[in-house]
Structures are given as structure tokens and as C-alpha cells.
N, C-alpha and C positions, 0 to 999 in steps of 0.2 A: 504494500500500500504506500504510496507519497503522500509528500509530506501535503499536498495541495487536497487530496480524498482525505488525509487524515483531520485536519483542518475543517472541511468543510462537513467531514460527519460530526466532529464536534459542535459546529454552529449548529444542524438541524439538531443534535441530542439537547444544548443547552436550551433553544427555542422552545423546544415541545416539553418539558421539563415547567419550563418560565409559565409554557401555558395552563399545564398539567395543576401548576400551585393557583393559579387563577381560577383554574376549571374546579377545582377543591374547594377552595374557599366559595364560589358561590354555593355547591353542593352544601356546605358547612351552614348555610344565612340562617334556615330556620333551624338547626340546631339539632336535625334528627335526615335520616337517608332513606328512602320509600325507592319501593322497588322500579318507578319509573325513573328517578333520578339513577338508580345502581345502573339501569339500562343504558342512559343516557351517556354512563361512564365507559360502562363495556364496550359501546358504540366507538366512541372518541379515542380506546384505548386499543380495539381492533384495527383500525384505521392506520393511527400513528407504529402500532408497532411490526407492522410492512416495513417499516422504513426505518425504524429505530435497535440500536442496539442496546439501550438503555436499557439496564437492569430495574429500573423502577419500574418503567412502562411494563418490561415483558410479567416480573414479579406481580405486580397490581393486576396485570389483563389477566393473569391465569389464575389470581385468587379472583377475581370477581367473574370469571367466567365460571369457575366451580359452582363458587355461591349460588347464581341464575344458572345454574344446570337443569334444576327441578320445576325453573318458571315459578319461585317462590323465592322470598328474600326474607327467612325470618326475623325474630326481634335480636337473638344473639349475632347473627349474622349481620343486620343492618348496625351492632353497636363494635362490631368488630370492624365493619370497613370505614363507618364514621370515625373508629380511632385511628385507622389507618391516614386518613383522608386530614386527623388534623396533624398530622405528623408529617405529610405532603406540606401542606396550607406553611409551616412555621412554626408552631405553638412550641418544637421546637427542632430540633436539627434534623435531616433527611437523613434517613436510615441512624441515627442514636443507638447506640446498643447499652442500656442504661447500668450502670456501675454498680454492683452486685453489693457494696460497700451501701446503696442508701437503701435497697432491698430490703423487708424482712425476710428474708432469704435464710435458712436453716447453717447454719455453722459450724463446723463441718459439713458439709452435702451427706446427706444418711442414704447409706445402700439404697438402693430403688428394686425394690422386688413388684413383679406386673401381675402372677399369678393372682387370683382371688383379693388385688386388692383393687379400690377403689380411685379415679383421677378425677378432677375439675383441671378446668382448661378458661384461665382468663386473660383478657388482653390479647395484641396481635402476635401471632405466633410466625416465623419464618418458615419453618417446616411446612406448611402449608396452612387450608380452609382449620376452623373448629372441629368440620364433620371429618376432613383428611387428618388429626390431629385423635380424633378419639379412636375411626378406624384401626389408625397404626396402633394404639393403645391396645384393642381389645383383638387385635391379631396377635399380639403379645400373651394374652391371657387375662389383663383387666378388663375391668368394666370402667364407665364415664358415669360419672354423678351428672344430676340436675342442678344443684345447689350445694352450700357450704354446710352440714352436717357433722355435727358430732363423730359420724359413723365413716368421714370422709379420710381417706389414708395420703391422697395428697396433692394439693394446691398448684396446679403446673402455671407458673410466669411466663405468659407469652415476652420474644427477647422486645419485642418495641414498647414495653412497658416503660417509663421514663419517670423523672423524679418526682412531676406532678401527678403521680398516681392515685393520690390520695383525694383527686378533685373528679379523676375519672369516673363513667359509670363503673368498670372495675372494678376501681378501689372499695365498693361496700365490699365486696367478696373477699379482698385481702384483708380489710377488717377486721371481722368476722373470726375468719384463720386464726388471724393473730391472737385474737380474743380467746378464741379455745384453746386455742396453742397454750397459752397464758395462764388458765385455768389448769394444764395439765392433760388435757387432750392426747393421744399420741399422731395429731397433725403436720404431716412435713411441708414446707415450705420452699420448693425446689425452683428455679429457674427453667426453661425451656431446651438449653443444649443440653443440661445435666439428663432431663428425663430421654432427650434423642438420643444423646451418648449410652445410657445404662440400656435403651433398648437396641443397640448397635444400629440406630437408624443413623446416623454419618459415615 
């Protein structure tokens, strides 16, 4: 490739990118994502990634193409790509991998055993959709919870969880966690690569 292609892929990635944070933020006005607006994304995100090598564009078009697989954009799903969507927008760095240090993040990371136990799955997960995220769980041998539970074995942090997690929809969920955790609960509190790594999915 010259350096004149090299260049000029760069302008189209930076352009569509610039647009992408535009095309986010208006998504973002009313404050919530409806499966006409996910559409509207998949649409713009089809389009642009013909031409794009951006890891954003292809990342975002193949989670929101999973999402509208079913022709259905649930409410976990529409609060998943809304968080995606403000971490596009600025709220705060593109692609952020948040520092495990402001995490209530378990310390040491406790062995991860999949068998017969229990995962919750919150925040944007890089591995993939929520439903590609419980899949791989329960081809493992777990099950996925519904919600945070006493009975819950362990809290998986999607990695684009970032330090204002505690303002996120999310955040009730890690909450919660910590709160049992707190009480004596045997709740772990794991990170996202830690759960991919103990199921040899990297």
C-alpha cells in the first residue's frame, strides 16, 4: 500500500468515525435506543463498513447486526448499545478499557468454575452480543441469571464498563453485588477477559 492509499484510507476512516460520534449523539437526545433508531444505525453502519477498515464501524455493525437478528431489540439489549453509543458520542474515551484498580473487581480474581454455577452479564462486553456472551457461558456448562441474587455465583464486567459506572443503568446491578458481596454472600466480582480467559474463549 503507498503512502498516498495509506493517507487517504485514513481520511475516509477518520470522516466516518467524526460522523459515527455525530450519528451517536443524536441517537443518545432522548436518552433511551428503540429498535427503529438500532435500525437506522445498522443501516448507516452497513453502508460505511464497505469501505471502512475501522475496527469501530466493523465491531458496532456486527454487535448491532446480532442484536436485530430476531427483528426484536430488547430492553437489555437496547441498554447495552445505548452504553455503547455513549462511549462513541465522548462521555468518555473511544474504546476505554477501564482500570480494574476503580472496579469492585474481586482481588485476587477467584478461580472461575462454569459447571452448575450461575453468570450475570452487565455492561458492554467485547466478546461479543449479551445473548453471544451467555451462549458461550452455558456451552461451558453455566447457566445466565436474570438479575443480581443472593443465589448469583458471579457478576461478569463487560470490558467498556468505565469509571462512571456508578451513574450507568448498570451500575444498580454492580451495586447490589457489592452489597451482598459485603454482607458475606459468596458473590465474585470478575471482569470480562478474566471470565473469556478461565473459559479458554481467547
Amino acid at each position: 500500500m503507498d503512502l498516498f492509499t495509506r493517507f487517504n484510507r485514513k481520511s475516509i476512516d477518520d470522516r466516518q468515525v467524526d460522523t459515527l460520534i455525530g450519528l451517536s449523539k443524536g441517537l443518545l437526545a432522548d436518552g433511551r435506543i428503540d429498535p427503529a433508531e438500532a435500525d437506522v444505525l445498522r443501516t448507516w453502519l452497513a453502508q460505511n463498513r464497505r469501505v471502512s477498515n475501522h475496527p469501530v464501524i466493523i465491531h458496532l455493525y456486527d454487535r448491532v447486526n446480532a442484536m436485530l437478528a430476531d427483528d426484536v431489540l430488547d430492553q437489555e439489549e437496547s441498554e447495552e448499545l445505548l452504553c455503547a453509543l455513549r462511549q462513541i458520542a465522548g462521555e468518555s474515551e473511544l474504546g476505554e478499557i477501564a482500570k480494574s484498580a476503580t472496579l469492585p473487581i474481586c482481588s485476587p480474581p477467584p478461580t472461575v468454575a462454569f459447571s452448575g454455577q450461575s453468570f450475570l452479564f452487565t455492561g458492554t462486553c467485547v466478546f461479543g452480543t449479551r445473548k453471544e456472551c451467555q451462549a458461550a457461558t452455558e456451552k461451558l456448562g453455566g447457566s445466565c441469571a436474570s438479575g443480581v441474587t443472593k443465589s448469583l455465583n458471579y457478576l461478569v464486567l463487560g470490558t467498556y464498563v468505565t469509571d462512571s459506572w456508578a451513574h450507568e443503568t448498570f451500575g444498580r446491578k454492580i451495586e447490589k453485588a457489592m452489597a451482598y458481596r459485603n454482607d458475606g454472600v459468596p458473590l465474585s466480582i470478575i471482569t470480562e477477559e478474566h471470565w473469556a480467559n478461565s473459559g479458554g474463549l481467547r
